[in-house]
NUVEXTOR-813511 format. One record per residue (C-alpha): x, y, z; residue in three letters. Coordinates in Angstrom, 3 decimals. Layout:
! NUVEXTOR-813511
+----------+----------+----------+------+
|       c1 |       c2 |       c3 | rest |
+----------+----------+----------+------+
|        X |        Y |        Z |  ALA |
...
+----------+----------+----------+------+
//
This chain:
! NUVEXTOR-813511
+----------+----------+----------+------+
|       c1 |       c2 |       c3 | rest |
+----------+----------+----------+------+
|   19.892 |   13.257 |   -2.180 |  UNK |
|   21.916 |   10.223 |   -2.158 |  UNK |
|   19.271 |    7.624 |   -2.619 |  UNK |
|   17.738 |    9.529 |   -5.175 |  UNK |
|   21.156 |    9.479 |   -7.233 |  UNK |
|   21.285 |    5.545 |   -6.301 |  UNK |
|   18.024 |    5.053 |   -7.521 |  UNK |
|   18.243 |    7.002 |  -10.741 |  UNK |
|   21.686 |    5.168 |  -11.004 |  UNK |
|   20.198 |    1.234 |  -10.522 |  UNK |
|   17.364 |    2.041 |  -12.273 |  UNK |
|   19.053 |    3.323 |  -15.799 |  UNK |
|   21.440 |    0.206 |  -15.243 |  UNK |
|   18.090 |   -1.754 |  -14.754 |  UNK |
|   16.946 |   -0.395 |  -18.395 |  UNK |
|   20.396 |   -1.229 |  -19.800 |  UNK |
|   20.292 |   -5.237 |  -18.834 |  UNK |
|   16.460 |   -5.613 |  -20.052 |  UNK |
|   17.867 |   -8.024 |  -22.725 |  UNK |
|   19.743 |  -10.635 |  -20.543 |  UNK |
|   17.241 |  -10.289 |  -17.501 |  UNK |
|   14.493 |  -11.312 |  -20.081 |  UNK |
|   16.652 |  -14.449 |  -21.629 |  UNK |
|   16.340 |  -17.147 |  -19.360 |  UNK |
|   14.326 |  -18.147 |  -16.466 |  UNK |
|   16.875 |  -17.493 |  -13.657 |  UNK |
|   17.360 |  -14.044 |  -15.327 |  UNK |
|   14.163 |  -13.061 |  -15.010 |  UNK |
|   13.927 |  -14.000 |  -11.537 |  UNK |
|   17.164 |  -11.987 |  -11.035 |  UNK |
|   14.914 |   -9.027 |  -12.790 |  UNK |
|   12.240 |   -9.377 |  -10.038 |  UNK |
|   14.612 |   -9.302 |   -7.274 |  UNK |
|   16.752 |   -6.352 |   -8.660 |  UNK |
|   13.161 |   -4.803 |   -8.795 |  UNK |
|   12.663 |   -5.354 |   -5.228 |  UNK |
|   16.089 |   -3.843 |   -4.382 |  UNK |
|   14.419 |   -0.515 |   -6.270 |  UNK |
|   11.913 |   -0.945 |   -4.461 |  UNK |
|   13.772 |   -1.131 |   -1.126 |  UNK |
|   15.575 |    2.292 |   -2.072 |  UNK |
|   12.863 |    4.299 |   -3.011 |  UNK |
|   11.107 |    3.468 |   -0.064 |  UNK |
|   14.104 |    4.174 |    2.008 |  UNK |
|   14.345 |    7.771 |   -0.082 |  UNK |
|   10.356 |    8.316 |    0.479 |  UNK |
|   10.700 |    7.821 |    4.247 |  UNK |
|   13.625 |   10.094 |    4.549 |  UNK |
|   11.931 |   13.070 |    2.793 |  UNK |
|    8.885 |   12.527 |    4.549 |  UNK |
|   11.242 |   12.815 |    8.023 |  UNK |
|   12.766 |   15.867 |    6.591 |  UNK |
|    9.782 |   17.486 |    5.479 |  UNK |
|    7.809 |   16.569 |    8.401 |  UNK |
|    4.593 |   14.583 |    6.963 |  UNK |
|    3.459 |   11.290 |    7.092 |  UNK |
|    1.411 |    9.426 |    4.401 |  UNK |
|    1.540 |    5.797 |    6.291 |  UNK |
|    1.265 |    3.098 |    3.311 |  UNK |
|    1.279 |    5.852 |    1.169 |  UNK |
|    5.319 |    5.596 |    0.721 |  UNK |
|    4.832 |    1.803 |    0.490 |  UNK |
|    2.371 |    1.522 |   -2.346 |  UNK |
|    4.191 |    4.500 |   -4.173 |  UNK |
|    7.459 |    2.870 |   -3.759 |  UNK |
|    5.875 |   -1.043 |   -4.881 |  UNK |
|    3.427 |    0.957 |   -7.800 |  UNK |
|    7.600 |    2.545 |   -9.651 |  UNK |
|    9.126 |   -1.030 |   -8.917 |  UNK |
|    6.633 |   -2.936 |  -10.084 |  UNK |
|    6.179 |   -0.820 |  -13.377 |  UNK |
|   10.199 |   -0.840 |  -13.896 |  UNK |
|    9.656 |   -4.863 |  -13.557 |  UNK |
|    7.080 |   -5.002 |  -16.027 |  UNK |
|    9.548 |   -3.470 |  -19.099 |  UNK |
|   11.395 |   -6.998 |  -18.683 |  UNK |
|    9.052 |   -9.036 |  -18.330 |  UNK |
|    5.475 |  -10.432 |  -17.170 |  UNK |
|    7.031 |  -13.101 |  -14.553 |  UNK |
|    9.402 |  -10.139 |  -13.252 |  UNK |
|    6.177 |   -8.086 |  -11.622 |  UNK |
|    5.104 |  -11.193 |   -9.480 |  UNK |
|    8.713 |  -12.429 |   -8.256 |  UNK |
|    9.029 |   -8.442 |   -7.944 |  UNK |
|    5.954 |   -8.211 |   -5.777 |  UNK |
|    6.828 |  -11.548 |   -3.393 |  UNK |
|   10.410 |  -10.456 |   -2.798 |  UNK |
|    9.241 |   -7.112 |   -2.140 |  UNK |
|    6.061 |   -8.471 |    0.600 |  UNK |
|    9.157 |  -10.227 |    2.024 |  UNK |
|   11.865 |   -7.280 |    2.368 |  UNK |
|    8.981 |   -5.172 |    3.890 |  UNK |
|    8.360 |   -7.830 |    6.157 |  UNK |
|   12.354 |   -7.870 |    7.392 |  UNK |
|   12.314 |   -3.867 |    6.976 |  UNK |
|    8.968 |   -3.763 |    9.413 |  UNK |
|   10.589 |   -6.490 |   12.149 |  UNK |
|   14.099 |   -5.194 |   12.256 |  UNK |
|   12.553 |   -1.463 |   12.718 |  UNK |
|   10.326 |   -2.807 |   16.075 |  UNK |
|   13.632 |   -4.278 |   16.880 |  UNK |
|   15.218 |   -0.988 |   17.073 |  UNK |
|   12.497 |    1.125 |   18.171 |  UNK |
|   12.318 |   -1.520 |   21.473 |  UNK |
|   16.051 |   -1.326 |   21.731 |  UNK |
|   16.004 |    2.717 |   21.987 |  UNK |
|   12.663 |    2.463 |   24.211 |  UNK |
|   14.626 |    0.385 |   26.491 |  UNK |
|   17.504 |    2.631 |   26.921 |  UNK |
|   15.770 |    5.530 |   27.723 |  UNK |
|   13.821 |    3.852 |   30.035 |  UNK |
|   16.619 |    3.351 |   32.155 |  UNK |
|   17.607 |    6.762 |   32.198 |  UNK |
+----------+----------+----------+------+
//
């Protein structure tokens, strides 16, 4: 419930700023990465839901998630969906390495037990 609030929340302040995201270059590098962050949370929210709810789609929740960020990065501008996409590839990368990170860590402790 609470990352669906967040999202709704970044994502109308995301539609508010489409005129200084698009003005200069760094902006609209800023654009893609805010666009990532979206990304981030709905992916987050899709994961949760699927927990709750008790199915599992696999990349399903990924390419939903990247397919709404990557449209909300296209209303600023054309550069925004590909600095979108790489900073996305890249917090999906983190996302995927710190989760084997914890998974090991619980594995380990109830190994021991």
């Amino acid at each position: 419930m609470l990352y669906s609030f967040f999202c709704s929340l970044s994502f109308c302040h995301f539609k508010r700023c489409i005129g200084k995201l698009a003005s200069t270059e760094l902006f609209t590098i800023l654009g893609g990465f805010i666009s990532s962050l979206l990304f981030l949370v709905l992916l987050t929210f899709i994961g949760n839901y699927q927990e709750t709810s008790g199915v599992r789609t696999g990349w399903g929740a990924v390419i939903i998630a990247e397919a709404v960020a990557l449209i909300a990065a296209s209303t600023v501008h054309r550069v925004c969906i590909t600095t979108c996409f790489l900073f996305s590839a890249g917090l999906l990368y983190e996302v995927n390495k710190l989760s084997g990170i914890m998974l090991s860590k619980s594995e380990s402790k109830t190994k021991r037990h």
